[in-house]
C-alpha positions in Angstrom: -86.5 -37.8 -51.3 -83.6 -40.1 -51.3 -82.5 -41.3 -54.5 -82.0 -45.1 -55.1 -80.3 -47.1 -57.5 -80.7 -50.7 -58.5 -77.4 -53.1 -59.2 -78.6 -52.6 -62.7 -78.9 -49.4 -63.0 -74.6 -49.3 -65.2 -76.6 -51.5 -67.4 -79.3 -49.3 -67.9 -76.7 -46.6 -68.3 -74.5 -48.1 -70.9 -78.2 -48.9 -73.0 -78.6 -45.2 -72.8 -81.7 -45.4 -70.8 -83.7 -42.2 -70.4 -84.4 -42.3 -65.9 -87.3 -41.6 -64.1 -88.1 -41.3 -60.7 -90.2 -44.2 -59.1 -91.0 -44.9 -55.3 -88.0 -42.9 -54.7 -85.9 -45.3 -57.4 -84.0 -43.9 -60.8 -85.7 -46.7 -62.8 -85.2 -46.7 -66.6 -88.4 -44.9 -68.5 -87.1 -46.5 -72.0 -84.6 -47.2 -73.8 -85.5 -45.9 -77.4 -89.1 -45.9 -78.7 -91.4 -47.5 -75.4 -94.0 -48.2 -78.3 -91.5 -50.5 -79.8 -90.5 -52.0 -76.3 -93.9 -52.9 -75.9 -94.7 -54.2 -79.2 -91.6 -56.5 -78.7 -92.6 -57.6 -75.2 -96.7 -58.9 -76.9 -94.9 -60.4 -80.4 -91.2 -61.7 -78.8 -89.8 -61.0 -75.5 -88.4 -57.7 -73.4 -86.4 -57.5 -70.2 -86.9 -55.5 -67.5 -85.7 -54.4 -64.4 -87.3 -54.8 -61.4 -85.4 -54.4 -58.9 -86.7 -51.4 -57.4 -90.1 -53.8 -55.8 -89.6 -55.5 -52.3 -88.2 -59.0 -50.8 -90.0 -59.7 -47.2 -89.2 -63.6 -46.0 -91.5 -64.8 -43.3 -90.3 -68.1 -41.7 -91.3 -69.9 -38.9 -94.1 -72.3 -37.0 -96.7 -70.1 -37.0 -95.7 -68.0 -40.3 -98.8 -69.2 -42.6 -101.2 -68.9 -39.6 -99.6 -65.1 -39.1 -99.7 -64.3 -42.9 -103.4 -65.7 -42.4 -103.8 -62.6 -39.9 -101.5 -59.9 -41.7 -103.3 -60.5 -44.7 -106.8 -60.7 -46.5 -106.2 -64.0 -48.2 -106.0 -67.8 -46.9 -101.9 -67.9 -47.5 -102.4 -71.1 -45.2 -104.7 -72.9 -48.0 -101.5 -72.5 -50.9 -99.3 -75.7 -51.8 -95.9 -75.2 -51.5 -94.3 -73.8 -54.5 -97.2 -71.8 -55.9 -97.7 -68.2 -55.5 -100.9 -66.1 -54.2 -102.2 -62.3 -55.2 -103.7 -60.9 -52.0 -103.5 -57.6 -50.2 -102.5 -56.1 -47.0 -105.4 -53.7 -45.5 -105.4 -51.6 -42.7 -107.6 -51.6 -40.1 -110.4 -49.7 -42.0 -110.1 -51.6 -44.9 -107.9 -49.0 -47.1 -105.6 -50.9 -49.1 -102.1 -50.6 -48.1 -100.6 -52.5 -50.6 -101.1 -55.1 -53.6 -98.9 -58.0 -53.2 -97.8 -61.0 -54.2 -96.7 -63.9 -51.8 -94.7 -67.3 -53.0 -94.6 -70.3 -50.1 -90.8 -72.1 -50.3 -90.3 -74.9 -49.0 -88.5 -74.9 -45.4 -84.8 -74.4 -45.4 -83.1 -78.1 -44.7 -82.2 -76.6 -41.4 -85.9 -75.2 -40.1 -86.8 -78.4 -38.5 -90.4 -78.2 -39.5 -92.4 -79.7 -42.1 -91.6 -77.6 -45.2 -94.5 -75.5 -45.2 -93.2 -72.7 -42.7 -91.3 -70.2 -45.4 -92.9 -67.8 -47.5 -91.5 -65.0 -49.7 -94.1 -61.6 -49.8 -93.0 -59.0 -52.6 -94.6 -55.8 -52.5 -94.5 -52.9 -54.3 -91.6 -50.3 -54.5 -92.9 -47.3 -53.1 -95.1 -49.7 -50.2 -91.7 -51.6 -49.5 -90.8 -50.0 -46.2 -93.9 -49.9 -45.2 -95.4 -53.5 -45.9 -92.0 -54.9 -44.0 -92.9 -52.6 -40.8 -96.3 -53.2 -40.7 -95.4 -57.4 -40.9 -93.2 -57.2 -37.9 -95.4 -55.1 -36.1 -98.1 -57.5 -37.3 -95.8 -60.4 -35.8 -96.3 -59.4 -32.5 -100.1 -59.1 -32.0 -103.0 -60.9 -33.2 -102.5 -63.8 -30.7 -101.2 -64.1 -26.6 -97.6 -63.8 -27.5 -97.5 -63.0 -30.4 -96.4 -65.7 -33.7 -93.7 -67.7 -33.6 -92.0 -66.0 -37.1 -89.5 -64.0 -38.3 -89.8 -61.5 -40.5 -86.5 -60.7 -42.7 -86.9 -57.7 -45.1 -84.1 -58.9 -48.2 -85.2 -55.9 -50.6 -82.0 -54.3 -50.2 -79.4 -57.2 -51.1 -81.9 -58.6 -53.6 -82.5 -58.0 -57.7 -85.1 -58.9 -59.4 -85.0 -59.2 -63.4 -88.1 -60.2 -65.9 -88.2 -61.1 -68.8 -91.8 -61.8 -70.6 -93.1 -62.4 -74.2 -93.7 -65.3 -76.3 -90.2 -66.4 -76.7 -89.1 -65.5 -72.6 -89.4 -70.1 -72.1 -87.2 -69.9 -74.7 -84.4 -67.2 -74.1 -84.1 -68.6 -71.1 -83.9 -72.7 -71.5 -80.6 -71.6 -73.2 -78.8 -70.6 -69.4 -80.6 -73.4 -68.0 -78.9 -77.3 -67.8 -80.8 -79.7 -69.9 -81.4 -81.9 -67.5 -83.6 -78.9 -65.3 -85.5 -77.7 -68.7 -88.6 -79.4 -67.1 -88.3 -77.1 -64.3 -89.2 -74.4 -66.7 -91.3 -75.7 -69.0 -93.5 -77.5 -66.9 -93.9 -74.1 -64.3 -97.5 -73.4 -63.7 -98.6 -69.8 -64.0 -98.5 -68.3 -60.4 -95.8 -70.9 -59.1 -92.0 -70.8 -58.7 -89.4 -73.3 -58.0 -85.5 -72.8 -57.6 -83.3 -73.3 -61.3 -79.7 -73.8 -61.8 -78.6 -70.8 -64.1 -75.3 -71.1 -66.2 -73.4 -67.3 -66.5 -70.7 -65.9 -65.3 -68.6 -69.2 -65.7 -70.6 -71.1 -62.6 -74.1 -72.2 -61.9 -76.1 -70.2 -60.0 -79.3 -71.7 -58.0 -82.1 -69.2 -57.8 -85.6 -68.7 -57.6 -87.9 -68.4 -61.0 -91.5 -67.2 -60.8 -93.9 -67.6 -63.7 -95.4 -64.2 -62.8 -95.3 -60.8 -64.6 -97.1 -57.5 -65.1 -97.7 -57.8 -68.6 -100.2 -59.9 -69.8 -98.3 -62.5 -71.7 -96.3 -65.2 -70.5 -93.3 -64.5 -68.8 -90.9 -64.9 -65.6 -89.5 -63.1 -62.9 -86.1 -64.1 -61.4 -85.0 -63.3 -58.2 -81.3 -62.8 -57.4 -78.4 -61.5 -54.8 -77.2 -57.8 -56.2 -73.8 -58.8 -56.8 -75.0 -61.4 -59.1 -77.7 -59.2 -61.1 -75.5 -57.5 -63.8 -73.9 -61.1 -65.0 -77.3 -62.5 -65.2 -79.0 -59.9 -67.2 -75.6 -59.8 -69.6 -75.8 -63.6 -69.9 -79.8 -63.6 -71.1 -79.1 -60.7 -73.3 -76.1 -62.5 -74.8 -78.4 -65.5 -75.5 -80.9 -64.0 -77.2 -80.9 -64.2 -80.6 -81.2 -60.7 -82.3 -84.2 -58.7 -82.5 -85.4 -61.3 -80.2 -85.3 -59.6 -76.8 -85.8 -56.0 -76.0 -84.7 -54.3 -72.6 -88.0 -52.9 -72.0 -88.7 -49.5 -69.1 -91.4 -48.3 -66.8 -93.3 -46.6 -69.8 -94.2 -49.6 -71.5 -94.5 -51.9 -68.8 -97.5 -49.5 -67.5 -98.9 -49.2 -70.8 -99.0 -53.7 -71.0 -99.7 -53.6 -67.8 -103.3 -51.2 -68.3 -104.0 -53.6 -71.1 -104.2 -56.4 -69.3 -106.4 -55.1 -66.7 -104.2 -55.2 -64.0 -104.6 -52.3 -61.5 -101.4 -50.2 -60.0 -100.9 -49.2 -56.7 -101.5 -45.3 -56.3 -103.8 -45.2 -59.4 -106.6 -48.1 -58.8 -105.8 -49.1 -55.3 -104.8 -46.6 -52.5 -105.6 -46.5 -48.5 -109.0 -44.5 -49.8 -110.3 -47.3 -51.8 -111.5 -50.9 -50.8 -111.0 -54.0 -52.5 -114.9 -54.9 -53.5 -114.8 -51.6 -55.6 -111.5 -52.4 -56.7 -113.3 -55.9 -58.6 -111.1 -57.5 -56.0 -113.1 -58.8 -53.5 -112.6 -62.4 -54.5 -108.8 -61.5 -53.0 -110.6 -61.3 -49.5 -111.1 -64.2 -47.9 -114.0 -63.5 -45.2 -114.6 -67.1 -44.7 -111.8 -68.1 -43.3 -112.0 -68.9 -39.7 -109.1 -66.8 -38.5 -109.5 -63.3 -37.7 -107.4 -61.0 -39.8 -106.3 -57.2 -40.2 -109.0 -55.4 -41.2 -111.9 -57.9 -41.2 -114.4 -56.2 -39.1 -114.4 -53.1 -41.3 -114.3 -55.3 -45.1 -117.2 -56.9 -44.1 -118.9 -54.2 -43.3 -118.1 -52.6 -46.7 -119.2 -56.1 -48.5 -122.5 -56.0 -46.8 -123.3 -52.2 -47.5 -122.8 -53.2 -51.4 -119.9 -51.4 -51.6 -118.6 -52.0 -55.6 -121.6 -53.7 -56.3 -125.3 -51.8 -55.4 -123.2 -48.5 -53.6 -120.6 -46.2 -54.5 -118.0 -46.2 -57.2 -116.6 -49.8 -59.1 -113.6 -49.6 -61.2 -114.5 -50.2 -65.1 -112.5 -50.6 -68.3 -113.5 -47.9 -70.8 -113.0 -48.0 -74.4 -112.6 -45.0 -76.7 -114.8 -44.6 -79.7 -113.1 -41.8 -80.7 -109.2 -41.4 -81.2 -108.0 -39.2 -78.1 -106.9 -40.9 -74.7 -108.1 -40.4 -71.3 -105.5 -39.7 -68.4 -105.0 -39.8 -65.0 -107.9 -37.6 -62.7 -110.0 -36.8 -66.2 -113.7 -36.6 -65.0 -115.8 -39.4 -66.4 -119.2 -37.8 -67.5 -122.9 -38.8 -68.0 -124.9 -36.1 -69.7 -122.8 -33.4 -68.4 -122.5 -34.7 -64.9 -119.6 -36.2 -63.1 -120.1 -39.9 -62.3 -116.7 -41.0 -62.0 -112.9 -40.6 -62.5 -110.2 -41.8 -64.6 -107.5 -44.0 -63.0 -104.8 -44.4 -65.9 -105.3 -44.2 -69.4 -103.8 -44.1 -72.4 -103.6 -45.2 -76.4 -103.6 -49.1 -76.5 -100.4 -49.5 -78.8 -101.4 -52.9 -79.6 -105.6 -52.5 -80.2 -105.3 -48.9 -81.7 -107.6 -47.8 -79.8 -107.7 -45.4 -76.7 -107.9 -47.2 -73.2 -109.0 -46.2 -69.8 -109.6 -47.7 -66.2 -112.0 -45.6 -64.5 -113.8 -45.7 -61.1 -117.7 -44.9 -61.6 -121.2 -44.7 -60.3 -122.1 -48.8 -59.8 -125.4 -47.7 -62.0 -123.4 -47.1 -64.6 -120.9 -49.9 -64.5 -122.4 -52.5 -66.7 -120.8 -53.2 -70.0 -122.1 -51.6 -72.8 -122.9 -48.2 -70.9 -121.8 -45.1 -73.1 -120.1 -42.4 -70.8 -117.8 -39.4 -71.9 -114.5 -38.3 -70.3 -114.2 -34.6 -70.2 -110.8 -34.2 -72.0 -109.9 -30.6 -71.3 -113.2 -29.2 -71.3 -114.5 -31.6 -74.4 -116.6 -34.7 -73.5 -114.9 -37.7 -75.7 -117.2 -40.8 -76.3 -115.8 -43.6 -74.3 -118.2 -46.8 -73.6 -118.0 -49.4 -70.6 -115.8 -52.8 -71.8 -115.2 -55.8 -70.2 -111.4 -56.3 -68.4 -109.0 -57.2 -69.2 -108.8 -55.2 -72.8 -106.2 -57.7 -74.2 -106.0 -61.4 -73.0 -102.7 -63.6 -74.8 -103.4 -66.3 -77.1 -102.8 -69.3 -75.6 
């Protein structure tokens, strides 16, 4: 596999970054102690690189109708600035990818009514992939195909996050005073373009109040040759011990307590959304036909995650050793279920686990076992997301 390297990745170096391979990128693992990354990241702030995830524009007439076909969500019903979770499915319902999609207002030059731009990031590994199947998308589904165009940016694009508590407030410091509204008064799952002072200029770009985490946090998008200043200017204006460059490790292990599922673990082109707890993502009621539709409802009407099969679960230890990865999930002896990621939950002190299991079984409260190397630990059924923020 070809290696990759982010326009961070010096940075990284000079922080003395241990590097692991992810969807084919050298991404940063940690920096020191990932418990302390993540500890920093729920009580003050962390940074992280994410550059390595993907940067698909759509633009055009017809391009909310299209992402209405290409995927399972009604992109067509979101306001302009705001952002939407959905997914993209193949034709028998597998998931091909989670992503998230951000509508922009038009460019001054698109000669349409601002509502005909949108900005889909998926995952790093599912990059490739999600851009080819958009423009292959763009040319079926009506006579003619859709009047878009679909621009895959991942390679000239960074993208840099920094969440916590104090992330509003490490960042208002780059921003002009007269644009701290801007930030402040972002909605969770919306975005909206900032002037950012580093690097002796001001740089317009786009901020998203999204993140991976579980607490609050941003995302910034922004061109490769301008990623290094940006990430030296917010760690130069953070106050010390105030933000942490944070890696993959911690980020999965904030990530898994907050419930939220990762592509190649909880979702894959085997599963379906409705087991997944993510069939409110799918939008059968739209009018439009879409990718996939024929075969989801199918899956909804045969119960699928709710009266038949498997439906992913949270699972708390009530002993002190963690479930991983493919660890059996036991009643009585018997296999009802797998493990989908799991580890010690740094910040409730107790062992975690997502799990896919027999819908009987699913209801909170239900004691199961995960067979940890031939010993059956005591794990019981919890609600998700393990850990919500204080608001």
């Amino acid at each position: 596999m070809t290696e990759n390297y982010t326009a961070l990745y010096e940075e990284h170096k000079k922080l003395g970054a241990s590097f692991t391979d992810f969807g084919g990128w050298q991404m940063p693992l940690k920096y020191s102690s990932e418990l302390a990354e993540h500890h920093a990241v729920r009580q003050s702030a962390g940074i992280f690189d994410l550059s390595h995830m993907g940067e698909v524009w759509v633009t055009g007439p017809d391009a909310a109708a299209f992402l209405d076909y290409a995927l399972v969500g009604k992109i067509s019903a979101m306001s302009v600035g705001k952002a939407k979770y959905s997914l993209i499915c193949n034709e028998d319902g597998g998931i091909i990818d989670d992503l998230i999609t951000y509508r922009r207002p038009a460019s001054a030059d698109a000669g349409q009514d601002g509502t005909d731009k949108f900005l889909v990031v998926p995952n790093a590994g599912n990059a490739t992939v999600v851009a080819a199947a958009l423009a292959e998308r763009a040319g079926s589904g009506k006579e003619g195909g859709f009047d878009v165009v679909v621009e895959d940016v991942s390679a000239a694009t960074s993208l840099i996050a920094v969440q916590g508590p104090k992330a509003e407030e490490i960042l208002l410091r780059l921003v002009p005073a007269g644009q701290h509204a801007l930030v402040t008064e972002l909605k969770y799952y919306a975005a909206v373009e900032v002037a950012f002072e580093f690097a002796g200029g001001s740089h317009e770009l786009l901020l998203a109040r999204t993140g991976y985490t579980g607490e609050d946090g941003f995302e910034i998008f922004v061109d490769n040759d301008d990623a290094a200043s940006l990430w030296q200017a917010i760690v130069a204006v953070a106050e010390e011990g105030e933000l942490t460059p944070a890696g993959l490790a911690c980020r999965d292990s904030l990530r898994l307590e907050a419930g939220m599922p990762l592509y190649g673990n909880e979702l894959s082109l085997e599963g379906d959304p409705f087991a997944a707890g993510l069939g409110p993502v799918v939008s059968l009621a739209k009018e439009s036909d879409f990718i996939g539709r024929s075969a989801l409802t199918a899956k909804k009407e045969a119960g699928a995650g709710s009266t038949s099969g498997r439906k992913l679960v949270g699972l708390k230890g009530l002993g002190r050793r963690a479930g991983r990865g493919h660890y059996p999930v036991l009643k009585d002896g018997a296999v009802v279920g797998e493990v989908t990621s799991g580890q010690p939950s740094p910040t409730l002190g107790y062992p975690v686990a997502m799990a896919y299991v027999d819908v009987s079984l699913a209801a909170v409260g239900t004691p199961l076992d995960i067979d940890l190397r031939g010993k059956a630990e005591p794990f019981e059924v919890v609600a998700l997301p393990f850990y919500k923020r204080q608001k």
